[in-house]
N, C-alpha and C positions, 0 to 999 in steps of 0.2 A: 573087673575094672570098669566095664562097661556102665555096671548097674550101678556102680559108686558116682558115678559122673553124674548118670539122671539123679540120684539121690541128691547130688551137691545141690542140680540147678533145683531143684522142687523147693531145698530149702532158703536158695538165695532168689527166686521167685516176689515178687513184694504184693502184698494184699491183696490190693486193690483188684489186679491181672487176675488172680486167681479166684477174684470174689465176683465176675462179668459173669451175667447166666445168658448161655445159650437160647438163641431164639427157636421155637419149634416152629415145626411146619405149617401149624396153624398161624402161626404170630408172624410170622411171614409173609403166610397171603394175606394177614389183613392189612402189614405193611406195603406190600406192593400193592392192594386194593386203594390206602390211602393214598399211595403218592399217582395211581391212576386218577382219582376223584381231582387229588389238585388239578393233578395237568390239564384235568377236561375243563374243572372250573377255570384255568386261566385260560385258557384256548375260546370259552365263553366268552368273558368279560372282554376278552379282545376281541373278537367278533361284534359282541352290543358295543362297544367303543368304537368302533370302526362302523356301525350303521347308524348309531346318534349323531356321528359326527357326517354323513353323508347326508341325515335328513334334515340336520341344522342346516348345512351348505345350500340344501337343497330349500329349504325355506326363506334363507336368507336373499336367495335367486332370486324366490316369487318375489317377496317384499319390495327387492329391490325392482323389480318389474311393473308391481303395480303402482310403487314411489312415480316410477318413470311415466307410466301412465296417466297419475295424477296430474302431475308438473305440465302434463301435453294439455291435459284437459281445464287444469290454469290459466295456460296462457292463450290457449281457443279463450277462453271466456275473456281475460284480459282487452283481447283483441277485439273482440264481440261488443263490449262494453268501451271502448276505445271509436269503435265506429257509431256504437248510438252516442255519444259524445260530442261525435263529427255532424252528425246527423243532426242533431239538438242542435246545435253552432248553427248548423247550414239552415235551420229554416226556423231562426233566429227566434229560439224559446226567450225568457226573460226569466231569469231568477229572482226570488223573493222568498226569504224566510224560508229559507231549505227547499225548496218548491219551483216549480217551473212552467211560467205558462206561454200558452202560442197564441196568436189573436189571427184567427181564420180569416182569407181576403174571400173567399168564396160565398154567396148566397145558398144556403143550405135549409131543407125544413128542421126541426126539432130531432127529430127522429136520425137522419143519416148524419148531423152535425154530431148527435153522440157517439157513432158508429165510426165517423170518421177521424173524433180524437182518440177510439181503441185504435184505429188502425195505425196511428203513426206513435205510439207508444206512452198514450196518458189519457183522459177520461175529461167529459165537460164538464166546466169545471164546478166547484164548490167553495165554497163563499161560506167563514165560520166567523167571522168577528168585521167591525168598522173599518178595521187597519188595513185590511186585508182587499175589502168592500171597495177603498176609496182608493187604495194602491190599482187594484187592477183598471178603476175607474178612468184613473191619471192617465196608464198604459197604452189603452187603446190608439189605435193608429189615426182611425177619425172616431171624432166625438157626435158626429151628425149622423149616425146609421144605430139600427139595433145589433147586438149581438145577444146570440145564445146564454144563458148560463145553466147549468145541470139542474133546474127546480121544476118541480113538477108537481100538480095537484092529480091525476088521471084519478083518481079514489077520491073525489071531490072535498075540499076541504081540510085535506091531510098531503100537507108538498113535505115533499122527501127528493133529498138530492138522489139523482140515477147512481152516482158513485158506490155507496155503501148502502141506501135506500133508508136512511137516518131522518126521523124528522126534524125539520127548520127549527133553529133556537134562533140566531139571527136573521132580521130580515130586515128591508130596507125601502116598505112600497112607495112609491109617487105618493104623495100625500093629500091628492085630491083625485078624485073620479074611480072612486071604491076599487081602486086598485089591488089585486090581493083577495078577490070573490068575485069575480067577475060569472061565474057559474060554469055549468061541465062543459060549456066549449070552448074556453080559455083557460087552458091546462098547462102551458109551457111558459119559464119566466125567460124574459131575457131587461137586460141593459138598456132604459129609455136613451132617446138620441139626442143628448143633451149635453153639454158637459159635469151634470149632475151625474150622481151615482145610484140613483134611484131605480126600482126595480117595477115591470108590469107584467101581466100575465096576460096571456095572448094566444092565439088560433097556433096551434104545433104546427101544422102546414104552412103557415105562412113560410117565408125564406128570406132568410139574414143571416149576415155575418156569424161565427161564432169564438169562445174562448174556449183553450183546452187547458189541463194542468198535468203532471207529471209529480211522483211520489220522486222519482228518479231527477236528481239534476247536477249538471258539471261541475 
């Protein structure tokens, strides 16, 4: 009776059941081998996900650090440039055409008057056209003294402004008493003391007034 029973189920069994091939022992370890490779490879990928996203964090930090550093060193400058502003105000430059000039009360030679417009933040000045020439002309505080301006022949015959050391295109001599060759011991131009705008060359030692200009202005 027994064997009649297994017989029934063998034959009411359906295909498919019967048609599953057994895995051998080889086919097994390669199946546990694959599913160890996944694990390991996702235990990976979670790992490099987990340190990309710590060295982004960790980048983003700097950025933001050095943002922060920037911004300080901004407004350092801001400020910096806020006081030479004050400073220009306070010892009353004069703007012109983007430019800024200072008209020195001091008696100075050639030599420290150019020395003395580096040191308060602009250069003796330069003189490029008429406009310019008869504007600062006008300026001056008195009309009856000399002042400096950046020209110079010391290479006899060849005046170049001390600023950039560019030769003269314009020029504007006193138009009597060969002003403008006066020979190698009148090396420094300055401002006759006139109300004219007229230019002489003259002993660098002497001491007079001077003008200064600035690239820089409020």
């Amino acid at each position: 009776m027994m064997n009649m029973m297994y017989l029934l189920v063998l034959v009411f069994l359906p295909y498919d059941v019967l048609s599953l091939p057994c895995l051998t022992t080889g086919s097994k370890k390669d199946f546990d081998d694959s599913r160890k490779a996944l694990t390991a490879l996702k235990s990976y990928l979670d790992r490099t996900v987990n340190t990309l996203e710590t060295d982004v964090q960790k980048t983003v930090a700097t950025l933001k650090s050095h943002i922060k550093n920037v911004d300080g060193k901004i407004k350092t400058l801001d400020n910096d440039l806020k006081l030479i502003e004050s400073d220009f105000k306070a010892r009353q430059w004069q703007k012109y055409n983007g430019h800024c000039y200072y008209f020195g009360t001091d008696n100075l030679d050639w030599f420290t008057s150019e020395r003395k417009c580096r040191e308060i933040g602009g250069y003796i000045v330069k003189i490029g056209d008429s406009s310019e020439n008869s504007w600062i002309a006008s300026k001056r505080p008195k009309k009856n003294i000399h002042y400096w301006i950046g020209l110079t022949d010391l290479k006899e015959g060849q005046f170049r402004w001390s600023y950039d050391q560019s030769l003269m295109t314009y020029k504007n001599w006193f138009p009597s008493g060969g002003w403008g060759s006066k020979g190698s011991n009148s090396n420094c131009v300055m401002y006759n003391s006139n109300t004219e705008a007229y230019w002489l060359d003259h002993y660098c030692t002497n001491k007079y007034s001077y003008i200064c200009e600035s690239n820089f202005c409020f």
